[in-house]
LUMDREN-858085 format. One record per residue (C-alpha): x, y, z; residue number from 0. Coordinates in nm, 4 decimals. Each point is the difference from the previous one (the first is absolute). Layout:
<rs>
{{X Y Z} NUM},
...
</rs>
This chain:
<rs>
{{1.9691 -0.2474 2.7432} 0},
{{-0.0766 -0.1114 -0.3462} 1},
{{-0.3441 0.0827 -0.1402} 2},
{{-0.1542 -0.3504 -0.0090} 3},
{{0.0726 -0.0451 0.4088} 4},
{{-0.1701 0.3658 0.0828} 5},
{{-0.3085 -0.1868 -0.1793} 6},
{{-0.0455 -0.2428 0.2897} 7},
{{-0.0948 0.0361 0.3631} 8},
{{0.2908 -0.2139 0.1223} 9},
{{0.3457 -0.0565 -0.1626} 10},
{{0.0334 -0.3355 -0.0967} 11},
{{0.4218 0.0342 -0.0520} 12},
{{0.0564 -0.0651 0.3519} 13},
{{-0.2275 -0.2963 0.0007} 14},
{{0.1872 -0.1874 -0.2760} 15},
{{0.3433 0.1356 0.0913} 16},
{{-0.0468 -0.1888 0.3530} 17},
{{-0.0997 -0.3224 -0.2197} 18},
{{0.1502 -0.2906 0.0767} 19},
{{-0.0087 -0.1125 -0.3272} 20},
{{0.3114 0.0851 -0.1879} 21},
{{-0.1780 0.0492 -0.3565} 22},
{{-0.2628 0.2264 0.1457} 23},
{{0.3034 0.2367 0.1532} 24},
{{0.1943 -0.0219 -0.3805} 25},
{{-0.2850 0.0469 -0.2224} 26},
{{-0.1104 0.3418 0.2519} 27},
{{0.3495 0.1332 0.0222} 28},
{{-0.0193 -0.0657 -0.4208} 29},
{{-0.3247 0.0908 -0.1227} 30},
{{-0.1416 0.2433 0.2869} 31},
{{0.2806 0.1947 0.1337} 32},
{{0.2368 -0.0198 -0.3333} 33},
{{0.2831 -0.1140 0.1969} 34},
{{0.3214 -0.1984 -0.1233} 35},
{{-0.0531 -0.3691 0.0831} 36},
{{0.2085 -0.3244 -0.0606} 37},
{{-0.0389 -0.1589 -0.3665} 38},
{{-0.3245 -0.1651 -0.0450} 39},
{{0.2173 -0.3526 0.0464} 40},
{{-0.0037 0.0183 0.3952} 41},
{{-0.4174 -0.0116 -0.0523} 42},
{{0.0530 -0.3256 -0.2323} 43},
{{0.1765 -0.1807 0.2561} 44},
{{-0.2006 0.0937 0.3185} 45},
{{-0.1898 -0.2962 0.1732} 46},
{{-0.2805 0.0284 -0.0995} 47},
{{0.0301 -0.0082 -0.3814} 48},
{{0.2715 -0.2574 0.0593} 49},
{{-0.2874 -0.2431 0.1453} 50},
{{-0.1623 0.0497 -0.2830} 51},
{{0.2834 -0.0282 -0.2774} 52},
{{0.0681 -0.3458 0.1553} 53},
{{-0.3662 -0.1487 -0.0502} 54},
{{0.0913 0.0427 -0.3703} 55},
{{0.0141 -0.2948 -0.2733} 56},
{{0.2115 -0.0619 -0.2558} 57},
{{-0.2310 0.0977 -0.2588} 58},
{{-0.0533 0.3560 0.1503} 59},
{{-0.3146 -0.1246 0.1133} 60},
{{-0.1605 -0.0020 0.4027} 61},
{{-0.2104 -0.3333 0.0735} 62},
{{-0.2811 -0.0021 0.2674} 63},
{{-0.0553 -0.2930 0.1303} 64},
{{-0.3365 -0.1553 -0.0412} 65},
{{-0.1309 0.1337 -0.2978} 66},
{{-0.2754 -0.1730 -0.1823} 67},
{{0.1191 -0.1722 -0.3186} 68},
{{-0.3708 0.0172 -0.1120} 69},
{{0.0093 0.3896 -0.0853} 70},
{{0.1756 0.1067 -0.3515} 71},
{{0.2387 0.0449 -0.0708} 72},
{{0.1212 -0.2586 0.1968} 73},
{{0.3113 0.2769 0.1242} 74},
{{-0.2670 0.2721 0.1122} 75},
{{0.1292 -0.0605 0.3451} 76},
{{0.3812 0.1031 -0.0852} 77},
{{-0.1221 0.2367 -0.2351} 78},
{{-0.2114 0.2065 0.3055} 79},
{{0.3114 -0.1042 0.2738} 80},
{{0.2888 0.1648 -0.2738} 81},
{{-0.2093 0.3379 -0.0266} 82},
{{-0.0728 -0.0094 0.3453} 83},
{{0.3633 -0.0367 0.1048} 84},
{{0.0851 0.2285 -0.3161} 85},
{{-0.1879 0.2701 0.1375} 86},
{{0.1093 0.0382 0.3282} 87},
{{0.3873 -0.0527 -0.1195} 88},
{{-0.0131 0.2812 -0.3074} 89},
{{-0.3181 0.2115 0.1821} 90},
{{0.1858 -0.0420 0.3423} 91},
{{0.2634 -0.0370 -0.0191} 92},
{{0.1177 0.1910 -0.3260} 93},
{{0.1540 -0.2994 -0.1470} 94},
{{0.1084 0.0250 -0.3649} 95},
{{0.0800 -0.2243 -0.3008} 96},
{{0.3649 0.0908 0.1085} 97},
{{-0.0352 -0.3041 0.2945} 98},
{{-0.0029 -0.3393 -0.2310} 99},
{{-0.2267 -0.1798 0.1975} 100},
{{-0.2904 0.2852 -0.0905} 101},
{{0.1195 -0.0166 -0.3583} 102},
{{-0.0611 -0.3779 0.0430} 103},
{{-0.3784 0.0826 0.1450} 104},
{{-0.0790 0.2158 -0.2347} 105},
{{0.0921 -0.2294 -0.2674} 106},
{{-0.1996 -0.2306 0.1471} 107},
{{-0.3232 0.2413 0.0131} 108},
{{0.0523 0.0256 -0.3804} 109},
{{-0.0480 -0.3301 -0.0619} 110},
{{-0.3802 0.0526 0.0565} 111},
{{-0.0267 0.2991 -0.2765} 112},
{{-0.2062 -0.1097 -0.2830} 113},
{{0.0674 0.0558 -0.3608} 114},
{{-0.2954 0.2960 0.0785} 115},
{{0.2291 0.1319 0.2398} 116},
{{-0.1902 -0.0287 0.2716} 117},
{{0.1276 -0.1824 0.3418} 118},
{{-0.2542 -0.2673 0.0317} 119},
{{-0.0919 -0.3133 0.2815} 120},
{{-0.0706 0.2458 0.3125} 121},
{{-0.3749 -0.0710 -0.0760} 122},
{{0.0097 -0.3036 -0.2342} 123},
{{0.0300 0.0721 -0.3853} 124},
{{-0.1883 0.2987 0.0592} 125},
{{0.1062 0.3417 -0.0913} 126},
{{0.1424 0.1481 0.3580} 127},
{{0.0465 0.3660 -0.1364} 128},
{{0.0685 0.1141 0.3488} 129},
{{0.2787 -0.3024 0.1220} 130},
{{0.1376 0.1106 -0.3762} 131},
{{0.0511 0.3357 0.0986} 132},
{{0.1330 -0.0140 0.3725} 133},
{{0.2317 -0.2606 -0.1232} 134},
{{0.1621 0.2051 -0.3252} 135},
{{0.0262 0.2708 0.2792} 136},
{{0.2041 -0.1493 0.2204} 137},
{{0.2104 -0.1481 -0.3068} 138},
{{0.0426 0.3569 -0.0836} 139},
{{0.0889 0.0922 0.3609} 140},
{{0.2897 -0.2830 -0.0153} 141},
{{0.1624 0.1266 -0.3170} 142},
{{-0.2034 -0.1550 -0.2936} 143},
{{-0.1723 0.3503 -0.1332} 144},
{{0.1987 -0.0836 -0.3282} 145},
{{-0.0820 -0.3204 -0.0544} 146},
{{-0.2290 -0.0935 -0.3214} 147},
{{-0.1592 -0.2544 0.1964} 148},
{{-0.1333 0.2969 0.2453} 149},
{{-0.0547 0.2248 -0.3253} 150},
{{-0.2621 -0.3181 -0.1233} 151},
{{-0.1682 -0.0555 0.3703} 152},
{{-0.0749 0.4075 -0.0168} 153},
{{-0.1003 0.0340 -0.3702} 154},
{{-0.2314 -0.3186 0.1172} 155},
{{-0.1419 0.2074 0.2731} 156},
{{-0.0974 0.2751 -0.1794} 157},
{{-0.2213 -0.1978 -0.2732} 158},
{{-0.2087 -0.1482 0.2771} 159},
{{-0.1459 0.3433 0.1341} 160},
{{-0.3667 0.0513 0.0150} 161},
{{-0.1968 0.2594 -0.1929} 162},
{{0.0606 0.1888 0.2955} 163},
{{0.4025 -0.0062 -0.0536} 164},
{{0.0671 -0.1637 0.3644} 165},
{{-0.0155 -0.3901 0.0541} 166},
{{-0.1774 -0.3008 0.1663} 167},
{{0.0776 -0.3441 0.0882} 168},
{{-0.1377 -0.1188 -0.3475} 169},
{{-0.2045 -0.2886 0.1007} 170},
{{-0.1759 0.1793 0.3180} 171},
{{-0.1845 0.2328 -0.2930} 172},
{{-0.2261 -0.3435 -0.0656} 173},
{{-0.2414 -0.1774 0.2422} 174},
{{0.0962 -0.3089 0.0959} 175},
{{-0.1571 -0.2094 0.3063} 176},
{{0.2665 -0.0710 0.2950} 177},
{{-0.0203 -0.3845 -0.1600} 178},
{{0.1420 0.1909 -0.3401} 179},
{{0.2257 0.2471 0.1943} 180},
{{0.2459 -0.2720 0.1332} 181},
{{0.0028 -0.1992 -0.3209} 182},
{{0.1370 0.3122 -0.1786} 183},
{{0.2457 0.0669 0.2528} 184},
{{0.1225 -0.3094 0.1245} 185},
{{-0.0336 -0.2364 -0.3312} 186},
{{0.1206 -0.0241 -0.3552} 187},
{{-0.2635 0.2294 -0.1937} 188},
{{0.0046 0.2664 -0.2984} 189},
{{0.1644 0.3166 0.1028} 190},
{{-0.3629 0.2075 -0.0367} 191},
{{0.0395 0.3733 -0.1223} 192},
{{-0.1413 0.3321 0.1812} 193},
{{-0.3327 0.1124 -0.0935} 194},
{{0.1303 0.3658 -0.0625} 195},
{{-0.3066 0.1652 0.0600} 196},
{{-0.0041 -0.0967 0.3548} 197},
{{0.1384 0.2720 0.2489} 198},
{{0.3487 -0.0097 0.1264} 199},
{{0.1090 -0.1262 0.3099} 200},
{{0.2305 0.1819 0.1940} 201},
{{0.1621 -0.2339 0.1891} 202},
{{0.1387 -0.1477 -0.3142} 203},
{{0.0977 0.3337 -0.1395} 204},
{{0.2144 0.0456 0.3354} 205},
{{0.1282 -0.2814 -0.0727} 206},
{{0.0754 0.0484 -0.3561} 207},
{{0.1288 0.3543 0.0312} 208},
{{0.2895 -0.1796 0.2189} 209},
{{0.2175 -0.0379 -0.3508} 210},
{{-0.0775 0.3468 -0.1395} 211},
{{0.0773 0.1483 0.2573} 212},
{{0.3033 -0.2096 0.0397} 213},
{{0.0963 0.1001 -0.3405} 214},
{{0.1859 0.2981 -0.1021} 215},
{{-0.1828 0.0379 -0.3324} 216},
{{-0.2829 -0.1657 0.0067} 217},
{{-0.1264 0.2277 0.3558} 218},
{{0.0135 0.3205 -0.2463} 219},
{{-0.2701 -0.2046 -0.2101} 220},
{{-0.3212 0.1505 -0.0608} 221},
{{-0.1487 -0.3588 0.0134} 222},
{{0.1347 -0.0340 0.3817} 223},
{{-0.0925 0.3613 0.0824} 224},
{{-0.3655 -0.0294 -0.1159} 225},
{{0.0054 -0.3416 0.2137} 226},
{{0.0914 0.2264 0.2806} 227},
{{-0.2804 0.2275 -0.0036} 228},
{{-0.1842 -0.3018 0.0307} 229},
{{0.1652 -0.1293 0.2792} 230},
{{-0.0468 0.2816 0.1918} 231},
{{-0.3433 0.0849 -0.0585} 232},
{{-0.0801 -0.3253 0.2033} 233},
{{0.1281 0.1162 0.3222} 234},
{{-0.1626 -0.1505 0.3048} 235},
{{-0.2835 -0.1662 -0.2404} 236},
{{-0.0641 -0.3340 -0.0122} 237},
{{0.1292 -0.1791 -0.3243} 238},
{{-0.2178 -0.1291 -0.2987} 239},
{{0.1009 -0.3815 0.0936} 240},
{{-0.0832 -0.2074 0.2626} 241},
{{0.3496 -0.1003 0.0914} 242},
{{0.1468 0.2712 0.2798} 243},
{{-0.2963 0.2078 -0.0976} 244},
{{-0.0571 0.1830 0.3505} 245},
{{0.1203 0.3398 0.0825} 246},
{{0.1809 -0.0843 0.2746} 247},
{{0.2679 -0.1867 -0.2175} 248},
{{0.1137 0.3925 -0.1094} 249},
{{0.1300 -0.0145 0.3523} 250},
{{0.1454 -0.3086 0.0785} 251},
{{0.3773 -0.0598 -0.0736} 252},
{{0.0722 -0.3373 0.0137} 253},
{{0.2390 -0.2007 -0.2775} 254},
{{-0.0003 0.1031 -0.3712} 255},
{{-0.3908 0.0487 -0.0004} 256},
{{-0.1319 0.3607 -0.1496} 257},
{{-0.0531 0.2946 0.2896} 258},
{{0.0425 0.3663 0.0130} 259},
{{0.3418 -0.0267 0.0764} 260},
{{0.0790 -0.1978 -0.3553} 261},
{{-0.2046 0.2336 -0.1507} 262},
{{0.1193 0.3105 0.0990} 263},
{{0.3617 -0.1295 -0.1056} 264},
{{-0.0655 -0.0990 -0.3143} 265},
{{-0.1559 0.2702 -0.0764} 266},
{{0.2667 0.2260 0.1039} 267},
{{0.2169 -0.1247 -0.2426} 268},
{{-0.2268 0.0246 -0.2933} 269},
{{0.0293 0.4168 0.1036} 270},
{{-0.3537 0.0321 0.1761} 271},
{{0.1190 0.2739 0.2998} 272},
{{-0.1636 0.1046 0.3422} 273},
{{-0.2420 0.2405 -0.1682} 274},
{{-0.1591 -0.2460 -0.1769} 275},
{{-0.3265 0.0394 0.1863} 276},
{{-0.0377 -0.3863 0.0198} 277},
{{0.3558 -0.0731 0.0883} 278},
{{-0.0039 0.2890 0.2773} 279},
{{-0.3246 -0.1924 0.1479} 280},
{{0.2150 -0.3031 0.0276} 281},
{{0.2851 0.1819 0.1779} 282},
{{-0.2216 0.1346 0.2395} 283},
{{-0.1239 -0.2870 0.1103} 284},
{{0.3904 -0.1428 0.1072} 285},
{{0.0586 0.3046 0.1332} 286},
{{-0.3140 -0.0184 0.2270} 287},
{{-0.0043 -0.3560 0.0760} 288},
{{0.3953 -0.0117 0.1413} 289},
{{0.0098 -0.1558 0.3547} 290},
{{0.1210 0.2006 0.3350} 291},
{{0.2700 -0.3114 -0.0536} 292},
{{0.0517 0.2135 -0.3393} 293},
{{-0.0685 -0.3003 -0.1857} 294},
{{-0.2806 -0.1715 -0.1809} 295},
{{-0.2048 -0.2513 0.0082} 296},
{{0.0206 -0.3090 -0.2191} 297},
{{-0.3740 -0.0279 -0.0249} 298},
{{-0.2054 0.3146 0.0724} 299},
{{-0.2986 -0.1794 0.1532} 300},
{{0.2226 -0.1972 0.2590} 301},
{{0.1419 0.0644 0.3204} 302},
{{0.4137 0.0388 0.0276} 303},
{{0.1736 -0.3604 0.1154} 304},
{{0.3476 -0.0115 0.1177} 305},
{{0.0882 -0.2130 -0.2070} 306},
{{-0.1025 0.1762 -0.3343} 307},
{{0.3437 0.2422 0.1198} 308},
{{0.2524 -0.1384 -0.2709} 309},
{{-0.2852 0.0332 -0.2463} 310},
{{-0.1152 0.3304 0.0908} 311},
{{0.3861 0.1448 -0.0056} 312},
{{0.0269 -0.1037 -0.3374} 313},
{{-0.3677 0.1144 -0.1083} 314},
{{0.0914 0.3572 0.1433} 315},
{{0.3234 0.0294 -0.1593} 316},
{{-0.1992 -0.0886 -0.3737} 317},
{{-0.2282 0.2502 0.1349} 318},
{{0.2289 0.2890 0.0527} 319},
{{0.2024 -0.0768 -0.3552} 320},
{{-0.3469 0.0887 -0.1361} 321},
{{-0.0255 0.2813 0.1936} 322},
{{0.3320 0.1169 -0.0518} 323},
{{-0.0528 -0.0514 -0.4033} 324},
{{-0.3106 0.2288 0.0300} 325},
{{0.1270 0.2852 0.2317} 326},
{{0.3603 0.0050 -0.0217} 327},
</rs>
């Protein structure tokens, strides 16, 4: 047995293997047992990505219905329904630029870079450093690492560190009544600048960290590796912000939001190792909170529900890559 599965209590192999869910059984035959598996082609055109592929426009784009034509930019909607569907297809999935119709997404994602470089209407015209960062990632991730228009977005991320050298969602380091707070977000207003001598947030750095790490240079940085001390000094503490400021978000895996489990992967790949003190605390607490089911939870506060299954399958198989990147 492998060194990351004598870590755990119960082997979760046997678990996934029996998964109904024929991405779950390829991607732990791949990634956690190193076995030979069918090109990554049969995943593209499995049912479930498939329903998804189809929901696709011509311009690259996903619509959800209903949005309000009242928020700018007036496409925020298919801006936040294309990275949605983005992520799960390249995150997923493992979809690459090589399938044209995520070439034709990702095109489409570009389209809202600014001349700054920054990837801008997630939160109005304000500065979304940490929507910026997750989305160059998953660019990166889908085969865009060389492309000057991911160079710009990252050379735009590094000028708008704090003092500290990790990041914030610019506009949350000013006090604004709730009144305020939705104007900036929702309408047409000047992009407002960080006060850099406010603290960093971590759940923006997570964020953030997403395309260094995602990078093959820019993770050997000594910008992103300073950022990463930060990160993990913040472990199970509440953030300096108000938004997903509890503790208990550390622990709760649910979409693209910053947790432990984000954390600990990025990290990894920016060379932080097990005996970081910090980063060992973090293992230990997977390795003690791992069901009898030899799962996880999805939120650590909250009971198990039947039908979180598909959800958890997929959140222990993330889990064990980590695991597997830090133990061997």
């Amino acid at each position: 047995m492998t060194d990351w599965r004598k870590q755990l209590k119960h082997d979760p192999v046997p678990v996934l293997l029996s998964s109904q869910n024929k991405a779950i059984v390829y991607f732990t035959k791949r990634d956690l047992l190193n076995e030979p598996v069918e090109p990554i082609s049969f995943i593209w055109g499995l049912p479930e990505p498939q329903k998804l592929i189809r929901k696709q426009q011509a311009d690259g784009s996903w619509k959800k219905s209903g949005g309000n034509p009242a928020v700018y930019p007036p496409n925020h909607s298919s801006l936040v329904e294309t990275f949605k569907q983005f992520r799960i297809l390249v995150e997923r999935y493992q979809f690459t630029k090589d399938h044209p119709l995520i070439s034709k997404a990702a095109e489409f994602l570009f389209t809202f870079q600014t001349k700054e470089g920054d990837i801008r209407g997630f939160i109005g015209n304000q500065y979304a450093t940490y929507y910026t960062g997750y989305v160059l990632s998953l660019l990166i991730r889908a085969g865009y690492e060389a492309d000057p228009r991911v160079e710009k977005g990252i050379k735009w991320l590094l000028s708008m560190r704090q003092n500290d050298g990790a990041w914030t969602v610019p506009f949350t380091t000013h006090e604004y009544d709730r009144e305020m707070w939705l104007k900036l977000t929702s309408k047409y207003m000047e992009s407002l600048a960080p006060d850099r001598t406010k603290p960093f947030s971590h759940n923006a750095t997570d964020m953030v960290l997403r395309a260094f790490a995602a990078h093959a240079k820019y993770r050997n940085s000594k910008e992103a590796k300073a950022a990463g001390v930060l990160l993990k000094s913040r472990f199970f503490k509440p953030d300096a912000y108000t938004s997903y400021q509890s503790p208990k978000y550390w622990t709760r895996f649910a979409f693209w939001w910053p947790n432990l489990l984000t954390a600990l992967n990025y990290l990894s790949l920016l060379g932080f190792t097990k005996d970081d003190p910090d980063i060992k605390r973090g293992l230990n607490w997977f390795i003690d909170n791992q069901q009898k089911d030899a799962l996880w939870k999805l939120e650590s506060t909250k009971a198990v529900s039947t039908k979180d299954t598909e959800e958890r399958l997929w959140l222990g198989l993330n889990i064990c890559r980590m695991l597997k990147r830090y133990f061997g």
